[in-house]
C-alpha positions as CSV (number, residue, x, y, z in Angstrom):
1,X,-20.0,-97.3,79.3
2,X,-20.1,-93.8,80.9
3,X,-21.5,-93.5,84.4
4,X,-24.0,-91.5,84.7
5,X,-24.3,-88.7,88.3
6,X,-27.3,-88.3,90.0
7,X,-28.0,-84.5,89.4
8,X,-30.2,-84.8,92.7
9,X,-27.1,-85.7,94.9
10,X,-24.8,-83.1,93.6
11,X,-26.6,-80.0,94.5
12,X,-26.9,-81.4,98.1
13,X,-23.3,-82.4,98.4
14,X,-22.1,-78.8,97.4
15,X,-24.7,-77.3,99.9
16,X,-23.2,-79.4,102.7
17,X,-19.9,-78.6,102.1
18,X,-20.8,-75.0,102.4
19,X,-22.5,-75.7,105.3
20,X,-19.3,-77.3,106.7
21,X,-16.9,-74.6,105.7
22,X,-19.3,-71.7,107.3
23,X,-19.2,-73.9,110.8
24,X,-15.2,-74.1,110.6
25,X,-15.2,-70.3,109.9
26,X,-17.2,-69.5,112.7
27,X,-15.4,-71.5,114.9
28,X,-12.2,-70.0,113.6
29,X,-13.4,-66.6,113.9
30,X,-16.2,-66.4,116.2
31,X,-15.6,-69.7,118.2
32,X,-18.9,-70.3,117.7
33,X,-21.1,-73.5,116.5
34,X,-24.9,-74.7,115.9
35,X,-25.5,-78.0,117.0
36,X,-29.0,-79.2,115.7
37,X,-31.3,-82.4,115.9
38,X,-34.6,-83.8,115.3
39,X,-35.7,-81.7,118.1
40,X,-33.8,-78.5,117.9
41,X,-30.9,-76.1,116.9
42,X,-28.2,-74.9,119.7
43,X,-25.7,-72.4,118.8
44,X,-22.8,-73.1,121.1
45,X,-20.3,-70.0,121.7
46,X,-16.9,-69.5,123.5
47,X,-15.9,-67.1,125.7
48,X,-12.2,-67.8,126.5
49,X,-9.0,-66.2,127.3
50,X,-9.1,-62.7,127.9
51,X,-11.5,-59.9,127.0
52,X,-10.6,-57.7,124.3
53,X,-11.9,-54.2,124.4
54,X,-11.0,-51.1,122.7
55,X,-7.0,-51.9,123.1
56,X,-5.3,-54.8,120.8
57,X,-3.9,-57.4,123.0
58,X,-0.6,-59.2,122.0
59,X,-0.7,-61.2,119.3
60,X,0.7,-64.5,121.7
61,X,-3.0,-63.7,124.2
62,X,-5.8,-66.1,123.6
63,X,-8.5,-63.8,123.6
64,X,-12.3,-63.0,122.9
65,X,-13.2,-59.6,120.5
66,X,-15.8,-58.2,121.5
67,X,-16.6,-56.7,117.9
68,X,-16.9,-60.5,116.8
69,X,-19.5,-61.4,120.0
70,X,-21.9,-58.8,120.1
71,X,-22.5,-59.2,116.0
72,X,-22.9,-62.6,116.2
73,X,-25.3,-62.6,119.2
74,X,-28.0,-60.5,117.0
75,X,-27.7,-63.1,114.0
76,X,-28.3,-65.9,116.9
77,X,-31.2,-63.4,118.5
78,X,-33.0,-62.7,114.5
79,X,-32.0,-66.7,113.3
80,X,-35.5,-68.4,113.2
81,X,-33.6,-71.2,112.7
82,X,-31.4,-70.9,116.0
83,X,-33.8,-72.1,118.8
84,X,-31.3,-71.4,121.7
85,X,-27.7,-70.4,122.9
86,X,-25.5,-72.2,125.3
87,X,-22.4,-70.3,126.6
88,X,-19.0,-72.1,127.4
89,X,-17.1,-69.8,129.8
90,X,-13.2,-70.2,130.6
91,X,-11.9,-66.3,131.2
92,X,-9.6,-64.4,133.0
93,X,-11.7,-61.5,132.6
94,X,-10.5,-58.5,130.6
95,X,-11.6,-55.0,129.6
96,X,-14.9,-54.1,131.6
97,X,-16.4,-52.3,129.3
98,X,-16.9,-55.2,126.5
99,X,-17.3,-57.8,129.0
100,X,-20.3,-55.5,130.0
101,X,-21.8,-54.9,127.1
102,X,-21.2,-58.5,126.1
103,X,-23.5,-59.6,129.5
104,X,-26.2,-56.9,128.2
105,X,-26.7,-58.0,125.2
106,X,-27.0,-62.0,126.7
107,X,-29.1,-60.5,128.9
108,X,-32.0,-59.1,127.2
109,X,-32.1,-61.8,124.1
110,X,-35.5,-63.7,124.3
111,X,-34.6,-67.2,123.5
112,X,-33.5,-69.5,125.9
113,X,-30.1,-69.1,127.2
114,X,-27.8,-71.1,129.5
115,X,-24.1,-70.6,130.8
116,X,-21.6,-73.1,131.6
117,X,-18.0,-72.1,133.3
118,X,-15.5,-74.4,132.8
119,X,-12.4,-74.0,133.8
120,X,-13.3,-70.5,135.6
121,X,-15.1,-67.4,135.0
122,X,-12.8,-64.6,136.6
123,X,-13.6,-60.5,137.2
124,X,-15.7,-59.5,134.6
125,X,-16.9,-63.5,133.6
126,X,-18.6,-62.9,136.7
127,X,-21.3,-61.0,135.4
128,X,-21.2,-63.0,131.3
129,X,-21.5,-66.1,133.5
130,X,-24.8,-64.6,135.5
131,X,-26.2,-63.2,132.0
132,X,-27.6,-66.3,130.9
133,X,-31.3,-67.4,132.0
134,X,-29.7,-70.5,133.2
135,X,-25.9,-71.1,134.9
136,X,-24.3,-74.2,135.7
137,X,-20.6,-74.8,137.2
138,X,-18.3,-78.3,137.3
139,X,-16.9,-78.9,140.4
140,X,-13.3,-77.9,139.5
141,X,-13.9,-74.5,138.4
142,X,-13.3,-71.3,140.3
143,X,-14.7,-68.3,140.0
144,X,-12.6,-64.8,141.5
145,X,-14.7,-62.0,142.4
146,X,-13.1,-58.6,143.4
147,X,-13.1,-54.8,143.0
148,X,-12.4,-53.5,139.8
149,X,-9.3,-51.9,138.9
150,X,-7.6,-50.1,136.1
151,X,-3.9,-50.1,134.2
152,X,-2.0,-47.3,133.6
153,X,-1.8,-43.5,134.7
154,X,-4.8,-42.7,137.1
155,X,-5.4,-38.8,138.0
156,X,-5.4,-38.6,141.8
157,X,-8.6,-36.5,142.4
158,X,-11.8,-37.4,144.1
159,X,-14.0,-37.4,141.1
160,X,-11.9,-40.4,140.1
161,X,-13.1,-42.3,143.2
162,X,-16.5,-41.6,142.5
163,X,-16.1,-42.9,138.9
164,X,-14.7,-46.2,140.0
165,X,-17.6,-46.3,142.6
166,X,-20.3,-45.8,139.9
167,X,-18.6,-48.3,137.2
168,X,-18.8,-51.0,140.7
169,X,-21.8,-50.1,141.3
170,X,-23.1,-50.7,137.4
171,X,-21.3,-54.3,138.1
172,X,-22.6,-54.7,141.3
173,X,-26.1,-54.2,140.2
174,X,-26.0,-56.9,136.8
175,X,-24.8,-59.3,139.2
176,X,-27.6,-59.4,141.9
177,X,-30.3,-58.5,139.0
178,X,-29.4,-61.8,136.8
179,X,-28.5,-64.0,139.9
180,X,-29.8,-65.0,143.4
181,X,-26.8,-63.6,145.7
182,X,-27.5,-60.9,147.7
183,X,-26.1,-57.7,147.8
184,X,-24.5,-57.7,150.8
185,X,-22.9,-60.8,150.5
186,X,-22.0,-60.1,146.5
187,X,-19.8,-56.5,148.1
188,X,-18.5,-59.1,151.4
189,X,-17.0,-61.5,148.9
190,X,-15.8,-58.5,146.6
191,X,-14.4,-57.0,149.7
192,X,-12.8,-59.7,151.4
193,X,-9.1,-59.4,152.4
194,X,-8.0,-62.6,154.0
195,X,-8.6,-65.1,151.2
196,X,-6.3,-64.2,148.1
197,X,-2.5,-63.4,149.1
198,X,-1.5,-59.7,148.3
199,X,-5.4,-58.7,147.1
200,X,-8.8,-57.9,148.0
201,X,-11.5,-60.3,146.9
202,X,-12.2,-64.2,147.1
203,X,-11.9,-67.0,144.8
204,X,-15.3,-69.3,144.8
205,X,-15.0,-73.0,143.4
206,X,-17.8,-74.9,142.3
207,X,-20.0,-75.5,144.7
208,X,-19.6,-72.3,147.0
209,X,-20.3,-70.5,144.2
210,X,-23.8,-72.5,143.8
211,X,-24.4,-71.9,147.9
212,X,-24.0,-68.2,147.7
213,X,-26.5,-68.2,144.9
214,X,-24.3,-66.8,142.1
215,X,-24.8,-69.7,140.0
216,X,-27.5,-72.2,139.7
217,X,-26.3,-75.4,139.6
218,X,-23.2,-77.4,139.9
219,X,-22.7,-79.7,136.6
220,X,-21.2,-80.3,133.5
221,X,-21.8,-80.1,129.5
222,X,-24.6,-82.6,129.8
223,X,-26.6,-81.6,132.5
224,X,-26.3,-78.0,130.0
225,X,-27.6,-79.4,127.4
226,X,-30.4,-81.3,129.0
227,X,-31.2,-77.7,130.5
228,X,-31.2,-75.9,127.2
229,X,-33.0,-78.7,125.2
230,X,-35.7,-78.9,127.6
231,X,-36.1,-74.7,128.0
232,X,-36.2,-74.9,124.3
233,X,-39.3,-77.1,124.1
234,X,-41.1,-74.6,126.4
């Protein structure tokens, strides 16, 4: 006897499969992922190793491309389906520029956003940490916060001062406008000398970098997802 298929199932099946195989590519590409139930859909996305600007790192680098982010950040912002992002930090920081423009466009989406650094979220994951409406820390994880500076041949001539002065000052100001640190004390920490051997700036764990107000709240991947679930419903 021949066994019949149930045409209803078949169609399904294929769709899931290609439902699979889109996640595996995102997370192989963009390291990103939706996470959906009865309730709502969370696109989860990675921010890890380096920041990679307008200069290919080595090949051997673990880095984040910035070309990959900011596309993927308008399909999360124009998804209808997408109800809310949550960021996973762990970055040594990298080019300026991207990491920038990366925070700006976090910045200004409309749906509910929430950061988590894990491991740490260094130079310029300060301000992609800060971007989200919401930011949480674990304990273990450090955060290093110091004045930028730049690789390679640098022209010795006053208006290069004032560049790197206005490019601080651009940081400076994304910092205090998307957290509750103060100026002041956001340029003292920057500024520091006695707390990192052989460099200026200071290196905030966990909870210090809750009491300074840089980051909202000390916990981990639950305590995130509670936050984004229940700024989802609102």
């Amino acid at each position: 006897m021949k066994q019949q298929t149930n045409p209803k199932t078949e169609p399904e099946e294929k769709n899931n499969a290609e439902d699979i195989g889109v996640e595996k590519e995102n997370i192989r590409e963009m390291a990103a992922v939706s996470v959906k139930n009865e309730k709502s859909r969370i696109c989860c996305m990675s921010i890890i190793g380096e920041i990679e600007g307008h200069v290919i790192l080595p090949p051997q680098s673990k880095t984040t491309k910035y070309e990959h982010v900011i596309p993927e950040l308008v399909r999360i912002e124009e998804d209808d389906a997408i109800d809310g992002l949550l960021l996973l930090l762990n970055t040594m920081g990298g080019d300026v520029e991207a990491g920038l423009a990366i925070a700006e466009m976090i910045a200004s989406m409309t749906k509910p956003t929430v950061s988590i650094v894990l491991g740490g979220s260094h130079s310029i994951g300060v301000p992609l940490a800060v971007s989200a409406k919401y930011s949480l820390i674990v304990p273990s994880a450090t955060m290093t916060i110091h004045p930028i500076r730049m690789n390679g041949t640098v022209i010795g001539v006053p208006q290069m001062f004032h560049y790197f002065n206005k490019v601080q000052d651009r940081l400076t100001d994304f910092v205090v406008r998307n957290s509750h640190i103060k100026e002041k004390t956001f340029r003292d920490l920057m500024m520091e000398t006695k707390k990192i051997a052989n460099d200026v700036g200071t290196i905030l764990f966990g909870e210090e970098a809750v009491e300074c107000g840089l980051i909202d709240k000390v916990g981990g991947i639950s305590e995130a997802m509670k936050k984004i679930r229940k700024m989802t419903k609102k």
